[in-house]
C-alpha positions as CSV (number, residue, x, y, z in Angstrom):
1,X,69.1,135.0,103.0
2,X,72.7,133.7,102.3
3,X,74.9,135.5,100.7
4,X,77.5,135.1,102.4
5,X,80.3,132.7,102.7
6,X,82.4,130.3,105.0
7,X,86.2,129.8,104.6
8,X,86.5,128.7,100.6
9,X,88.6,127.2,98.9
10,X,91.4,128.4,97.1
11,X,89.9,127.3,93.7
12,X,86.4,126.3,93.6
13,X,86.9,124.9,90.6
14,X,88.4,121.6,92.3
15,X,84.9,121.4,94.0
16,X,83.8,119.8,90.4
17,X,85.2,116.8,88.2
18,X,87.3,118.1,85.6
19,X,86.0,118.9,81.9
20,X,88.7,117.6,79.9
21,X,87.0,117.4,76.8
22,X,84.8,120.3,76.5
23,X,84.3,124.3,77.7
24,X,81.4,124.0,79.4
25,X,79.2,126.9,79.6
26,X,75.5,126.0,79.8
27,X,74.6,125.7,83.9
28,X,71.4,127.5,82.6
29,X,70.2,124.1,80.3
30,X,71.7,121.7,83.1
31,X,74.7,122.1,85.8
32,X,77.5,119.7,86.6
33,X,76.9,118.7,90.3
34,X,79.6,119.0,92.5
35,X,81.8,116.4,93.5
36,X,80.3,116.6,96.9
37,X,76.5,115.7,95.7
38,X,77.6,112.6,93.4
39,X,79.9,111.5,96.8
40,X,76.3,111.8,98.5
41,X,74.1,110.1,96.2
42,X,76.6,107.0,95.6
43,X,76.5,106.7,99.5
44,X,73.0,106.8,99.5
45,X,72.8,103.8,97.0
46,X,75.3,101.8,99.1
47,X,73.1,102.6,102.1
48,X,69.9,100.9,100.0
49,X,72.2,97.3,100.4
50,X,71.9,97.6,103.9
51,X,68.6,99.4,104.8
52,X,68.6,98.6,108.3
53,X,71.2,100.9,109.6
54,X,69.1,103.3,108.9
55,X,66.3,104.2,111.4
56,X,62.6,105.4,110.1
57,X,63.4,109.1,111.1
58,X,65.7,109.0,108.6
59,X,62.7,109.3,105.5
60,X,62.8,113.2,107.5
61,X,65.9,114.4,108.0
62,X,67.1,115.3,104.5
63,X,64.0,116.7,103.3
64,X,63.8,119.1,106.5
65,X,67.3,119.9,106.0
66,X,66.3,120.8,102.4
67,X,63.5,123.2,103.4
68,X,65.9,124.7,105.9
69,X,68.9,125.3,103.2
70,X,65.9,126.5,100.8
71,X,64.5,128.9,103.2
72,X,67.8,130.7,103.5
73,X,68.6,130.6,100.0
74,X,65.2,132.8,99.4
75,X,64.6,134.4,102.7
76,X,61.9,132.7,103.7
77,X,60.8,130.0,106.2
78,X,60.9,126.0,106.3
79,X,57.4,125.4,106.7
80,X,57.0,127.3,103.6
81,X,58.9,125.3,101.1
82,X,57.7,122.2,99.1
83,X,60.1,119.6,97.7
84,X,59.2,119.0,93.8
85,X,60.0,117.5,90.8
86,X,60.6,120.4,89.4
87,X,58.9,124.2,88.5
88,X,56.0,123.2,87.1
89,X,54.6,121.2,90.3
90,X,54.1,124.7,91.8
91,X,52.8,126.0,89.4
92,X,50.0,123.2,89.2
93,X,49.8,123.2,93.0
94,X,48.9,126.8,92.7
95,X,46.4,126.2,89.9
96,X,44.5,123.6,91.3
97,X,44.6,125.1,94.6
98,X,43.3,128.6,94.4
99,X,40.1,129.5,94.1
100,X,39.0,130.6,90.3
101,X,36.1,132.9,89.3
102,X,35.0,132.8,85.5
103,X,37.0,135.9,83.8
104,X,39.5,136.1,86.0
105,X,42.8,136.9,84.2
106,X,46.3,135.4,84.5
107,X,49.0,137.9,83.2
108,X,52.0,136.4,81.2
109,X,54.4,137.4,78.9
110,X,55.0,136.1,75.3
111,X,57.8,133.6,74.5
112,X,57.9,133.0,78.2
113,X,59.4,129.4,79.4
114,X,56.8,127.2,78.2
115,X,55.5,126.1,81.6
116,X,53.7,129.0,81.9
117,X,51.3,128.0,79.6
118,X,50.9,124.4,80.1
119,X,50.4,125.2,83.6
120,X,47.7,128.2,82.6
121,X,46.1,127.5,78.9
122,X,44.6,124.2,80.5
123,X,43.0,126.4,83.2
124,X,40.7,128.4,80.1
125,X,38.6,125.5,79.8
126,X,38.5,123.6,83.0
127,X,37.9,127.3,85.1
128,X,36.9,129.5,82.7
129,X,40.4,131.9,83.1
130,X,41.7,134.1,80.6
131,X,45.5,133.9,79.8
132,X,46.8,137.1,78.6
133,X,50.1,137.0,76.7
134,X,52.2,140.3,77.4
135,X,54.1,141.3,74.6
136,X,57.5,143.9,75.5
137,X,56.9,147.3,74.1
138,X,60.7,147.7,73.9
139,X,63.6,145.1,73.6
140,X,62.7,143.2,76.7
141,X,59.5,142.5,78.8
142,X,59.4,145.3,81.8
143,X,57.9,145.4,84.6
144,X,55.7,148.7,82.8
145,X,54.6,145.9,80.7
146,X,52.7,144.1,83.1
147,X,51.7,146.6,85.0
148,X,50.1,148.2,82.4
149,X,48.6,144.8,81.1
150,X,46.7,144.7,84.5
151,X,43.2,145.3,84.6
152,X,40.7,144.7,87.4
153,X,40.0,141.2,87.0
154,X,44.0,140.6,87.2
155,X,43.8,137.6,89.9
156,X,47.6,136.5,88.9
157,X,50.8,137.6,87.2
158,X,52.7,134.7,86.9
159,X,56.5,135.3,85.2
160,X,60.2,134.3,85.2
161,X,62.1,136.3,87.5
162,X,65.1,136.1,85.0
163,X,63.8,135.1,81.5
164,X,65.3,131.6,79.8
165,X,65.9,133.7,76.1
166,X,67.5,136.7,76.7
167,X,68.8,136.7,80.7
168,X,66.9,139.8,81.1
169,X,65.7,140.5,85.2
170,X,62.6,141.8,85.9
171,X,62.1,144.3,88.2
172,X,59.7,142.1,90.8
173,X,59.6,144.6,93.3
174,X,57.3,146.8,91.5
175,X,54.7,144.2,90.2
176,X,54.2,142.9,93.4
177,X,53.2,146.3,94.5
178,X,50.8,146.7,91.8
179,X,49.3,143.3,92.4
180,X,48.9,143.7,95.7
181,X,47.4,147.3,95.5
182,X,44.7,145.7,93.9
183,X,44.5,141.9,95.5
184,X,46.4,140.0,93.0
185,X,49.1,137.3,93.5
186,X,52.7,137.4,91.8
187,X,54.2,134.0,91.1
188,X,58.0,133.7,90.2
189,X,59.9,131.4,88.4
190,X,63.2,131.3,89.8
191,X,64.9,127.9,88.2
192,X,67.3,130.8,86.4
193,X,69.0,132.2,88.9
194,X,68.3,131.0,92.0
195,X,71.8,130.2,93.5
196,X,73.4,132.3,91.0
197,X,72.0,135.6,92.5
198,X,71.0,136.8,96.2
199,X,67.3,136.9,96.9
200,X,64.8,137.8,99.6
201,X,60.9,136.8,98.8
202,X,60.2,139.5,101.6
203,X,62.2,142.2,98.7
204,X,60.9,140.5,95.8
205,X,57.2,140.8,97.3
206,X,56.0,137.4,95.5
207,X,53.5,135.3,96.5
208,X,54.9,132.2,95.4
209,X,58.2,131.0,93.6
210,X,58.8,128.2,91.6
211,X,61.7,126.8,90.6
212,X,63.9,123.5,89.1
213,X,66.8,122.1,90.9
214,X,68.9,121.3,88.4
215,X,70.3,124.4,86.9
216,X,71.6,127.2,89.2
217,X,71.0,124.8,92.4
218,X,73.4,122.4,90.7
219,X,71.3,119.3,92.0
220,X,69.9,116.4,89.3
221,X,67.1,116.2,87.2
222,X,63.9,115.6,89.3
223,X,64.5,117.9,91.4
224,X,62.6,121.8,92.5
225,X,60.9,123.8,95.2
226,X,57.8,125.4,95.6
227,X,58.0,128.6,98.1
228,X,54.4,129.8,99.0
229,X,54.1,132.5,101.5
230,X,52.7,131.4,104.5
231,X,49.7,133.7,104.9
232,X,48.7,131.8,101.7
233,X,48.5,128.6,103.3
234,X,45.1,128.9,104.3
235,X,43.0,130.4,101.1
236,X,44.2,127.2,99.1
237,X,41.6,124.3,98.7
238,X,42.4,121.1,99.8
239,X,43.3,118.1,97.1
240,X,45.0,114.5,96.9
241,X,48.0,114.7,99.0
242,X,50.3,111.9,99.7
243,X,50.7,109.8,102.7
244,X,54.1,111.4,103.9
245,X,52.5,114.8,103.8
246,X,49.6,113.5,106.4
247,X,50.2,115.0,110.4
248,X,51.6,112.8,112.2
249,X,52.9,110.7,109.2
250,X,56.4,110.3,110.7
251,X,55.2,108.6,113.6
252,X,55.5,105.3,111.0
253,X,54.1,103.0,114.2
254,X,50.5,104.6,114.0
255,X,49.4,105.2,110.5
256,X,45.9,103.9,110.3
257,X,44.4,107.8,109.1
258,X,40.6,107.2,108.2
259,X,40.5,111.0,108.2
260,X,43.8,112.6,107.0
261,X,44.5,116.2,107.6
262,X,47.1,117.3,105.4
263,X,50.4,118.6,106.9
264,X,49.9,122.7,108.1
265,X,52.9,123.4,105.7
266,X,54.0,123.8,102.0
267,X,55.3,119.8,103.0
268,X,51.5,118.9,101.7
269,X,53.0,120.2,97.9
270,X,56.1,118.0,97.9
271,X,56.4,115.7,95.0
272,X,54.8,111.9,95.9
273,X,56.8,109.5,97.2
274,X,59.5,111.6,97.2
275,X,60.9,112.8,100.5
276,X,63.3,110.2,102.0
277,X,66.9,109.7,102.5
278,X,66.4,107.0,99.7
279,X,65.6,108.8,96.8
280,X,69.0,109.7,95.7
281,X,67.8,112.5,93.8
282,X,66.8,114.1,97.0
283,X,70.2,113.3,98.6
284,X,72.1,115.4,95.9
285,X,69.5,117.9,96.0
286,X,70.9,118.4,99.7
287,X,74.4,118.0,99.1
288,X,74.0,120.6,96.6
289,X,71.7,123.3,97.9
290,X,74.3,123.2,100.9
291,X,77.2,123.5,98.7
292,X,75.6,126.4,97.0
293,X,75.0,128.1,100.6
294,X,78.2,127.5,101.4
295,X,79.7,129.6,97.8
296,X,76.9,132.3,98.5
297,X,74.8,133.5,95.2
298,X,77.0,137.0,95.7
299,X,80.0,135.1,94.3
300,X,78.1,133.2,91.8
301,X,77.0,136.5,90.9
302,X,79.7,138.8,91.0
303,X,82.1,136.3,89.1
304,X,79.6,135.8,86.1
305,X,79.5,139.3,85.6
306,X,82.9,140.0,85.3
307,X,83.0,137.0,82.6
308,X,79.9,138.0,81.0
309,X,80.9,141.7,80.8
310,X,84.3,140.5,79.2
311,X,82.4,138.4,76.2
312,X,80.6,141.8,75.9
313,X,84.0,143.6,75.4
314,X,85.2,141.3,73.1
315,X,82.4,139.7,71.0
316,X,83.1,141.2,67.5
317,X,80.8,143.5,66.5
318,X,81.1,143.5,63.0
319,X,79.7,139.8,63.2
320,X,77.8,139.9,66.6
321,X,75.3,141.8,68.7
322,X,74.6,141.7,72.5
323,X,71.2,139.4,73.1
324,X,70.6,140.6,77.0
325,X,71.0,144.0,78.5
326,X,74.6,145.4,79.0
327,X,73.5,146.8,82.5
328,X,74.6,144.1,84.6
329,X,72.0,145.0,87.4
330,X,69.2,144.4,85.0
331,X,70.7,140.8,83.7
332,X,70.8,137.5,85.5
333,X,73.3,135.2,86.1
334,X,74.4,135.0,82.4
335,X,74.4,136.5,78.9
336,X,73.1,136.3,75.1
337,X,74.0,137.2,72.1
338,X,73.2,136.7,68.3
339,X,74.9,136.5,65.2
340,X,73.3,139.4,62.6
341,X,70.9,136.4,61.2
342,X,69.2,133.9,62.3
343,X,70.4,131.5,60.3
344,X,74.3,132.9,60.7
345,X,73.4,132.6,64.6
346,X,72.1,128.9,64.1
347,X,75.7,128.1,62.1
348,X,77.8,129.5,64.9
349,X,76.3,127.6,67.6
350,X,77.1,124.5,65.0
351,X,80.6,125.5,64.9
352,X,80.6,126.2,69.0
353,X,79.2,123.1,69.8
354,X,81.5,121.2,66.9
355,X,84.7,122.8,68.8
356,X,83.3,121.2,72.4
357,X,82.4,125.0,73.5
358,X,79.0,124.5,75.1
359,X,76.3,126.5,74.9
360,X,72.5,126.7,74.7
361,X,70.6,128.1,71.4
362,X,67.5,129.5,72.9
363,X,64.6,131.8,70.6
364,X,67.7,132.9,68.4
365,X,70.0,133.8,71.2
366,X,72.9,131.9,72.1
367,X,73.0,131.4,75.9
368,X,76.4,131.5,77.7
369,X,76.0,130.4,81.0
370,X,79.1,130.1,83.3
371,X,80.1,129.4,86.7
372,X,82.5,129.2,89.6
373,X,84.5,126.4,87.3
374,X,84.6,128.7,84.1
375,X,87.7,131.3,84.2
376,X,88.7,133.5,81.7
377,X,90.3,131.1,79.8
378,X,87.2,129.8,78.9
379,X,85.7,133.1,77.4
380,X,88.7,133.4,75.5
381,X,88.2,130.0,73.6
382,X,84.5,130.9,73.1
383,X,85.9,134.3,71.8
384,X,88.2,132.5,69.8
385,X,85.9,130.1,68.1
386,X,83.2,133.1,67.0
387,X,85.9,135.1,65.2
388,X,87.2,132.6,63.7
């Protein structure tokens, strides 16, 4: 797991372009990437002029590097990570590849990112599975929630890790206890905080984790991981793989497979067509899963709480209420709030967005989402705009 760092610089904000026009707080709809991952993924489009220099091992090298940087991120191994499009590939892996008995129940909870039921209210028909939708007895879903929703024919619990409305963390730790006390699987969506906060799958106790690239990772669009834990390799059935996933697939001078056997690791899950040096979404994807090594999650972490606590502090309370919980240990990598309607809240992200301060509006919350380039200057002109 990395959560450490090497010698930084002296202000990480020079690591990204400049926002001149705009306060940018919204990693958690889409980040800026570095300077370092567009410098990679222009270099990788000059390389496509002359494709010769580069030799066939090269369609390897970034996507193994990617696993690698991945697997420290989460505490886990390389032959356990997948490259993906995005969360919901692992999801669908994990749906199509387990095996389903009629009446078994996936857990969820309500207003839950919706890829948790596009991946799973499908799955009702074709397997014969029952979704059941959580809803929080309190102000936000707990792990008493689930574990309470769990009844023997509980085959999965499949959540976000930090939720997309309200920032709120769920304490992982303890479902996967109470899954696996009674054979169940716990599958985590990570796309909202991993690289923002420290992790270890072996802590966590999931099963799988999902996740997109292009938020906390600070990669492009197109981009995700799949983690699945290795002892899980083997009870998934086999489906359509592609031809880069095959054994033996890199030896490029021999690939005449009349009977393909799919590659022993979570490489058979990555994305079609996808893992090369070429794809220049992948390129970034490694510049920037690097780059975010490098910072460590624990400063990603530490400094959004101090901002986040400060909007708390200051947010006026005549006009505003806290949309995420105040205890920073039970919060992601950001924080919500609300105006006292819904429709006042919808008119003040207007007026934020109007004034270049940019945010997310999600289920009635406004999202503020900084990062390593955000200071406290920028909470003050957020501040500033809401009490105006």
């Amino acid at each position: 797991m990395a959560t450490t760092t090497t010698s930084a610089p002296t202000d990480w904000r020079q690591e990204w372009f400049e926002f001149e026009d705009a306060t940018y707080l919204n990693v958690s709809g889409q980040s800026p990437m570095p300077r370092v991952s567009i410098r990679a993924a222009q270099a990788a489009l000059e390389a496509k002029k002359y494709p010769h220099h580069k030799p066939d091992s090269t369609f390897f090298d970034v996507p193994n590097r990617i696993r690698a940087s991945i697997a420290n991120l989460v505490g886990g191994k390389p032959e356990e990570v997948a490259l993906t499009s995005g969360a919901s590939a692992g999801l669908a892996a994990v749906a199509y590849g387990l095996t389903w008995k009629p009446g078994d129940e996936i857990v969820t909870a309500k207003t839950e990112f919706p890829l948790q039921y596009t991946a799973w209210k499908p799955m009702e028909e074709r397997e014969g599975l029952k979704l059941k939708i959580v809803s929080p007895s309190e102000r936000f879903i707990t792990a008493d929630d689930l574990i309470r929703a769990m009844t023997p024919r509980t085959r999965l619990v499949s959540v976000s890790l930090v939720r997309f409305d309200d920032g709120s963390l769920l304490d992982a730790k303890r479902v996967a206890a109470a899954c696996h006390a009674q054979g169940a699987l716990l599958l985590l969506d990570v796309s909202q905080c991993c690289g923002a906060l420290p992790l270890d799958v072996t802590q966590l106790g999931a099963d799988f984790l999902v996740s997109a690239g292009y938020k906390w990772l600070l990669g492009p669009f197109g981009t995700g991981f799949f983690w699945v834990k290795r002892e899980h390799l083997s009870i998934v059935r086999p489906g359509p793989f592609h031809w880069m996933a095959v054994a033996g697939s890199d030896n490029f001078a021999s690939l005449s497979f009349d009977d393909p056997k799919p590659a022993p690791s979570a490489m058979r899950w990555d994305s079609p067509e996808w893992a090369s040096y070429f794809n220049l979404n992948l390129v970034a994807m490694d510049a920037s899963v690097d780059f975010v090594a490098r910072m460590g999650p624990a400063l990603v972490a530490a400094h959004n709480r101090k901002l986040i606590d400060m909007m708390y502090e200051r947010l006026p309370k005549d006009r505003c209420v806290p949309a995420s919980p105040m205890d920073a240990s039970q919060r992601g990598p950001y924080g919500c709030f609300r105006a006292r309607t819904g429709e006042k809240t919808a008119a003040l992200y207007d007026r934020l967005r109007k004034e270049n301060v940019i945010v997310s509006l999600r289920e009635g919350n406004i999202r503020v989402s900084p990062h390593l380039y955000n200071s406290e200057r920028d909470i003050d002109r957020l501040i500033s705009v809401v009490t105006t």
